[in-house]
matplotlib code that plots the C-alpha trace (Angstrom):
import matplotlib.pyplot as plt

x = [105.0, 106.4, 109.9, 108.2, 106.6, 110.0, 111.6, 108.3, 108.7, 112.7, 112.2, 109.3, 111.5, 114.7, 111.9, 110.6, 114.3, 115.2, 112.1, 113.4, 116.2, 115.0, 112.7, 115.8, 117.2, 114.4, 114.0, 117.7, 117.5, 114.5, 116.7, 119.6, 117.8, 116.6, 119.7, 121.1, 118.2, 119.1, 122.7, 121.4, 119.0, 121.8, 124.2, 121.6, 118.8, 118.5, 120.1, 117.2, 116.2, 120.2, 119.4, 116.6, 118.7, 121.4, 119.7, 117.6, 121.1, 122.2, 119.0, 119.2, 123.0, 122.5, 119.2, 121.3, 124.4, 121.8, 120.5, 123.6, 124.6, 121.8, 122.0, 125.9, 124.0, 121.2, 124.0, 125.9, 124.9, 122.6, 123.5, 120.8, 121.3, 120.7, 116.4, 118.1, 117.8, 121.4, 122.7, 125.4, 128.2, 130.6, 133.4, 136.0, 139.6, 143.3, 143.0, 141.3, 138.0, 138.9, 138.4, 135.1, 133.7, 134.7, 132.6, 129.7, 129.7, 129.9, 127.3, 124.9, 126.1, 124.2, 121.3, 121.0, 121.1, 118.6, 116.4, 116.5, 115.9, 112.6, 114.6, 114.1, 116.8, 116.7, 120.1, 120.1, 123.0, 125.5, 128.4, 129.0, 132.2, 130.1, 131.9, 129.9, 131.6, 130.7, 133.2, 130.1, 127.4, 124.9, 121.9, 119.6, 118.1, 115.3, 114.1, 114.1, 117.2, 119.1, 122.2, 122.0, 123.1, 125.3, 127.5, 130.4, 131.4, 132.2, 136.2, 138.2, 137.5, 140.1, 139.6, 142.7, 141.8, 142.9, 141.4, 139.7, 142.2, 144.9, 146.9, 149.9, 147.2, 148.9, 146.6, 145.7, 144.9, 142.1, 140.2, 136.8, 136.0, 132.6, 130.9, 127.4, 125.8, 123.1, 120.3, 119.8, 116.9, 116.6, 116.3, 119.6, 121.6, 120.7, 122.3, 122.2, 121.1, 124.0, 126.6, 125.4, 126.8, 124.4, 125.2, 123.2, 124.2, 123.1, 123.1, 125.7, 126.6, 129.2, 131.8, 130.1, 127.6, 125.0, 121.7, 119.4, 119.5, 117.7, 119.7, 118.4, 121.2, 122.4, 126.0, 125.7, 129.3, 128.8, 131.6, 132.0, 133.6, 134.0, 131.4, 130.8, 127.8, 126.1, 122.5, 121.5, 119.7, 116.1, 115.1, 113.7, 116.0, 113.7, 114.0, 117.8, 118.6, 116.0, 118.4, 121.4, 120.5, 120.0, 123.0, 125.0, 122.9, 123.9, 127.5, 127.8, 126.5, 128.8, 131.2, 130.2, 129.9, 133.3, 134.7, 132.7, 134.3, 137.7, 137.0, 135.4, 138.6, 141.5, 139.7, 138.7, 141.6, 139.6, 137.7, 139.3, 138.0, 136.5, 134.8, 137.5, 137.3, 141.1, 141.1, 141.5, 138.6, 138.7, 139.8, 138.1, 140.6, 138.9, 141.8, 141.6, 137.6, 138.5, 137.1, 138.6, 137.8, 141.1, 139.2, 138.3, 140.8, 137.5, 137.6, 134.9, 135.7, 131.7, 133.0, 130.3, 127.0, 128.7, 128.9, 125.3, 123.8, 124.5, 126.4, 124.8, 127.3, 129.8, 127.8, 127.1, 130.7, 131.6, 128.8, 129.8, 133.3, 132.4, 129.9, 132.5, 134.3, 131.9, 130.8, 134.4, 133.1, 129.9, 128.7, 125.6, 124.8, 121.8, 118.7, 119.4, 122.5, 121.1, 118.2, 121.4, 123.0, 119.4, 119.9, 123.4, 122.3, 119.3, 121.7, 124.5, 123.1, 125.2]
y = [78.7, 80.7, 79.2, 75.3, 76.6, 77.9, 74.8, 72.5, 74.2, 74.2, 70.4, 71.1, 72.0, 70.0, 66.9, 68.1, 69.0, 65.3, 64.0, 66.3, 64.5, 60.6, 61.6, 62.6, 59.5, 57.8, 59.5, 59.1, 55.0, 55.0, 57.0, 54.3, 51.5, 52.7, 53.4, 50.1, 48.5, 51.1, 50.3, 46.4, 47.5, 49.8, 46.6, 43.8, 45.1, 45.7, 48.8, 50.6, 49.9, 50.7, 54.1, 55.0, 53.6, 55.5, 59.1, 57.6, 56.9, 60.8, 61.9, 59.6, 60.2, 63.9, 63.4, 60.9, 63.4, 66.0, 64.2, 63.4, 66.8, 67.9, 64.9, 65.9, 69.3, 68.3, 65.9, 69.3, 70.0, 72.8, 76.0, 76.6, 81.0, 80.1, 81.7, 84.4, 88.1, 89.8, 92.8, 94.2, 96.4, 98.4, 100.5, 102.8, 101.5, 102.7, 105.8, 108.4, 109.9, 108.0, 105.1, 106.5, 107.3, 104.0, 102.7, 104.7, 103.1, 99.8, 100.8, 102.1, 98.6, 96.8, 98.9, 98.4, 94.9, 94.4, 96.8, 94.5, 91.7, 93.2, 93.6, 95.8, 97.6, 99.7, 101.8, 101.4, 103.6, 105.5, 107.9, 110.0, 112.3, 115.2, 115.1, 112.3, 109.1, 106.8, 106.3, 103.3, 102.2, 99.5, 98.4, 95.2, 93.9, 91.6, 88.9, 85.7, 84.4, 87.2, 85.8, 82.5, 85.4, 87.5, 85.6, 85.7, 89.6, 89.8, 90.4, 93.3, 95.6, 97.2, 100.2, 101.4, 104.6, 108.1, 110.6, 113.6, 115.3, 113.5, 116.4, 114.5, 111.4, 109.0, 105.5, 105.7, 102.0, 102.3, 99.7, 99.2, 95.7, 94.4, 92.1, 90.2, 89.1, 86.7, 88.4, 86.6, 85.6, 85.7, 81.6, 81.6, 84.0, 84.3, 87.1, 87.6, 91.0, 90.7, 90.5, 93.6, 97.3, 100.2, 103.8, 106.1, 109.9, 112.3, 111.8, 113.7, 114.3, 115.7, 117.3, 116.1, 118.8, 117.5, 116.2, 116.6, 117.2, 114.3, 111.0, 109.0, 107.1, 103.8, 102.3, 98.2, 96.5, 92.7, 91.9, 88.6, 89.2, 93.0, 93.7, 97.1, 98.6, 102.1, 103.5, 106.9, 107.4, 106.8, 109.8, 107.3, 105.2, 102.5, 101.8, 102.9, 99.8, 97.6, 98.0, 98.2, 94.3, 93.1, 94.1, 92.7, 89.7, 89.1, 90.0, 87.1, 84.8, 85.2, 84.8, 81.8, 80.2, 81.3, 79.6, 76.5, 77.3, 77.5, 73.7, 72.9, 73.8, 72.3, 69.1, 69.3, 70.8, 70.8, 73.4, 76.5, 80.1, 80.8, 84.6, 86.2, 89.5, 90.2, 88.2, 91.0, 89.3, 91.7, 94.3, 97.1, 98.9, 101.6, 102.5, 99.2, 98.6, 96.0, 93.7, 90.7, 88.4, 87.2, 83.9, 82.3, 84.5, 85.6, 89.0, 91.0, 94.0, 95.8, 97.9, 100.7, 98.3, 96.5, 99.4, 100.0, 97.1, 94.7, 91.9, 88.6, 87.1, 88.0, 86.1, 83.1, 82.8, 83.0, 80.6, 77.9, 78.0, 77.2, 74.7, 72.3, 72.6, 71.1, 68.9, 67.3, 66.2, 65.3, 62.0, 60.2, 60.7, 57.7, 59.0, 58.1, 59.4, 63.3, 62.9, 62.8, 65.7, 67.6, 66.9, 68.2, 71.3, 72.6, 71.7, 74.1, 76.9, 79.8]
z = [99.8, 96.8, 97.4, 97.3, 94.0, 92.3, 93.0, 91.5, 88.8, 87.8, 88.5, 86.0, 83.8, 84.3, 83.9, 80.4, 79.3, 79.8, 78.0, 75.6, 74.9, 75.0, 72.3, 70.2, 71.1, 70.2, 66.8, 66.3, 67.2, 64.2, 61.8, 62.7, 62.2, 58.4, 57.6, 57.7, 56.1, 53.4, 53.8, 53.0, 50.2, 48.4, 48.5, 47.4, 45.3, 41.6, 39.6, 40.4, 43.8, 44.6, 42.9, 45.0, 48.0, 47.3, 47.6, 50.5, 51.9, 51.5, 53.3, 56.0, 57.0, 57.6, 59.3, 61.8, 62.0, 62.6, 65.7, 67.0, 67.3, 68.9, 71.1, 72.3, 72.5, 75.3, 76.9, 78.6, 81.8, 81.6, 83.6, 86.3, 85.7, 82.2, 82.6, 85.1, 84.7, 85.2, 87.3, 84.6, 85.8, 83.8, 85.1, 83.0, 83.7, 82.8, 80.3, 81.8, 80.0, 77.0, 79.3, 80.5, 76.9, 76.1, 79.2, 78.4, 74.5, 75.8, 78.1, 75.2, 73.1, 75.8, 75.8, 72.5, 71.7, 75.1, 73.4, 69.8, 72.0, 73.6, 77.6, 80.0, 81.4, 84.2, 85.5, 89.6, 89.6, 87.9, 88.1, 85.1, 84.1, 82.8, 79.1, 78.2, 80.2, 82.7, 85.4, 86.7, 86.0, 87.4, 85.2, 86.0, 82.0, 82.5, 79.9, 78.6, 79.0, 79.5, 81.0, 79.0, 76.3, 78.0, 80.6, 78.6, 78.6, 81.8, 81.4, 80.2, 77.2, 75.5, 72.9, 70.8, 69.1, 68.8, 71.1, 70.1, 71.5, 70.7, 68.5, 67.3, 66.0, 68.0, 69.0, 72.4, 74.2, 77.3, 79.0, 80.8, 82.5, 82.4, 85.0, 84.3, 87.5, 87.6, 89.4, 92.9, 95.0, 98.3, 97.9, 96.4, 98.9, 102.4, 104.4, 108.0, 108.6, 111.7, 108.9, 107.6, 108.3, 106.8, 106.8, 105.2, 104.2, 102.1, 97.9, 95.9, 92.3, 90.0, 91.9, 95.7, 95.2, 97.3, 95.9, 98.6, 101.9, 103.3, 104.5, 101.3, 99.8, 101.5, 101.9, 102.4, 103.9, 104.4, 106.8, 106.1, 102.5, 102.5, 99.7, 99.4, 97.5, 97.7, 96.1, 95.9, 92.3, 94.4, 96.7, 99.2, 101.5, 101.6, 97.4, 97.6, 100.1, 97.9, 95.2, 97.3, 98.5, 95.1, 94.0, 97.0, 96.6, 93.0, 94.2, 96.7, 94.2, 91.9, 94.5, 95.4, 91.3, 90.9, 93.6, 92.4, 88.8, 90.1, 91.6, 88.5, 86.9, 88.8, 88.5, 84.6, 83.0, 79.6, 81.1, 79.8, 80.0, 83.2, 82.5, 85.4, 84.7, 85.4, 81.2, 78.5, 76.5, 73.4, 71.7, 69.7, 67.3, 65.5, 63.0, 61.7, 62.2, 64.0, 66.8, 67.9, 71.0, 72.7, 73.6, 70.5, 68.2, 66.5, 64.0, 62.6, 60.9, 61.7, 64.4, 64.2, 64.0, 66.7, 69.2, 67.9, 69.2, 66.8, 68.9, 68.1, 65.7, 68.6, 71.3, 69.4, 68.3, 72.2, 73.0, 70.5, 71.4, 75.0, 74.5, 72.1, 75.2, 77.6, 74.5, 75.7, 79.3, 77.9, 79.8, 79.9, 83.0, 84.9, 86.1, 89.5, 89.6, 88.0, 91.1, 93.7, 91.1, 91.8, 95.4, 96.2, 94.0, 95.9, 99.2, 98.1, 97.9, 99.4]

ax = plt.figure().add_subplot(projection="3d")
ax.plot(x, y, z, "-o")
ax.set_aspect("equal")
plt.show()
């Protein structure tokens, strides 16, 4: 019943979305028409009407170039994980505990900036190096339009900085790839519980000391791709393979868009920047104060409020740059034509 509901409502959605737009269409015909009537008035009348016409004219023209923009703006296909929640997953890479510090900074960045924007975040498991880094971690942040904001950091983050103990003061380069996962719902992903191997053994912390001695935490293998993901934060197995299935969920998902991306891709070669985390995506360079994303060869120089949380003029940058690139493909697509689009969607899901 509640899966008949979901989809009533996206189609909810998707319907006032598009009367949305013919309403700025239809403001954007009346603002077209008066400007050429002002046009005519500016080119006929006496001194003074031309006068009046004349600023008329200035207030019209941005009101019809504002329009238009938002009109290119409604025209992009709208991405369905836009509303989602995400599972976000950060790892340290090359560099050792430098890589790890830098893992748990980006880590707290996150935390941060879901904090300013009134999230929730909740860590379903982590793996810490006992000096302060994060070797893993995997968080689910829940809100409104979470992933609409955050899809684009999946992708390798590099840090250049000198280590605390770094002697000589030479600049040491580390990295730490991050990976936003749209949370998945058991509509979206259905996995055969044959497909499934579960092993369960006993939880473990720093240095494999054991946690408890009960069989709590919960190893998930699906067989089909090799998808490997383990829970032990919970002391119950029953919450540790909860979690353990949302995360493989989301996995699989996003396994499935990126193969649809990479088709997406080979046929729309405008299409550039697919989020593949093997991209080095940007670089923090603290002797310099410096952050620059790779992508859109964008610079700020506000390195410490960005680690603190402060990442919107970041993700707006990133967001703009991709949408002028699907502002490219933008079509005007027929009704009929979006209701077979609707159609094929809710038949492929995974």
């Amino acid at each position: 019943m509640f899966d008949k509901l979901n989809v009533l409502e996206q189609r909810y959605e998707e319907t006032l979305a598009r009367l949305g737009t013919a309403e700025c269409f239809r403001e954007y015909k009346v603002v077209a028409r008066d400007l050429a009537q002002t046009e005519e008035l500016a080119a006929s009348g006496d001194a003074g009407m031309r006068e009046l016409a004349q600023a008329e004219l200035k207030v019209l023209t941005t009101r019809r170039d504002a329009l238009l923009a938002q009109l290119k703006v409604l025209l992009i296909p709208k991405d369905p994980n836009d509303a989602k929640n995400i599972i976000l997953e950060i790892r340290a890479g090359t560099g050792g505990d430098e890589a790890a510090l830098f893992a748990g900074e980006l880590f707290r960045m996150y935390s941060k900036y879901a904090e300013r924007q009134g999230w929730r975040i909740e860590v379903m498991s982590s793996s810490d190096t006992g000096v302060g880094g994060l070797k893993e971690v995997i968080a689910m942040i829940e809100g409104r339009g979470v992933y609409s904001k955050l899809k684009y950091e999946s992708g390798v983050h590099r840090v250049q900085r000198v280590p605390a103990t770094e002697a000589s003061g030479r600049i040491h380069t580390s990295t730490a790839t991050v990976a936003v996962l749209p949370e998945a719902e058991e509509v979206d992903v259905q996995i055969n519980e044959k497909d499934l191997r579960i092993d369960t053994f006993c939880s473990s912390g720093p240095g494999g000391q054991s946690v408890n001695t009960t069989y709590s935490a919960v190893r998930l293998t699906h067989i089909p791709t090799g998808v490997v993901v383990s829970q032990q934060d919970e002391k119950s197995q029953i919450k540790n393979r909860a979690k353990a299935m949302k995360v493989l969920r989301s996995r699989l998902y996003e396994m499935e868009l990126r193969k649809q991306q990479d088709a997406i891709a080979k046929d729309r070669r405008g299409q550039v920047g697919t989020g593949e985390r093997s991209e080095k995506i940007r670089t923090y360079n603290f002797p310099q104060n410096r952050i620059t994303d790779h992508r859109i060869n964008f610079t700020t120089h506000r390195i410490t409020e960005v680690l603190n949380g402060d990442i919107t003029e970041l993700l707006e940058n990133v967001s703009m740059h991709y949408q002028s690139e699907k502002l490219r493909d933008a079509t005007i697509v027929k009704p009929e034509e979006q209701d077979r689009q609707d159609g094929r969607e809710g038949q492929d899901r995974y």
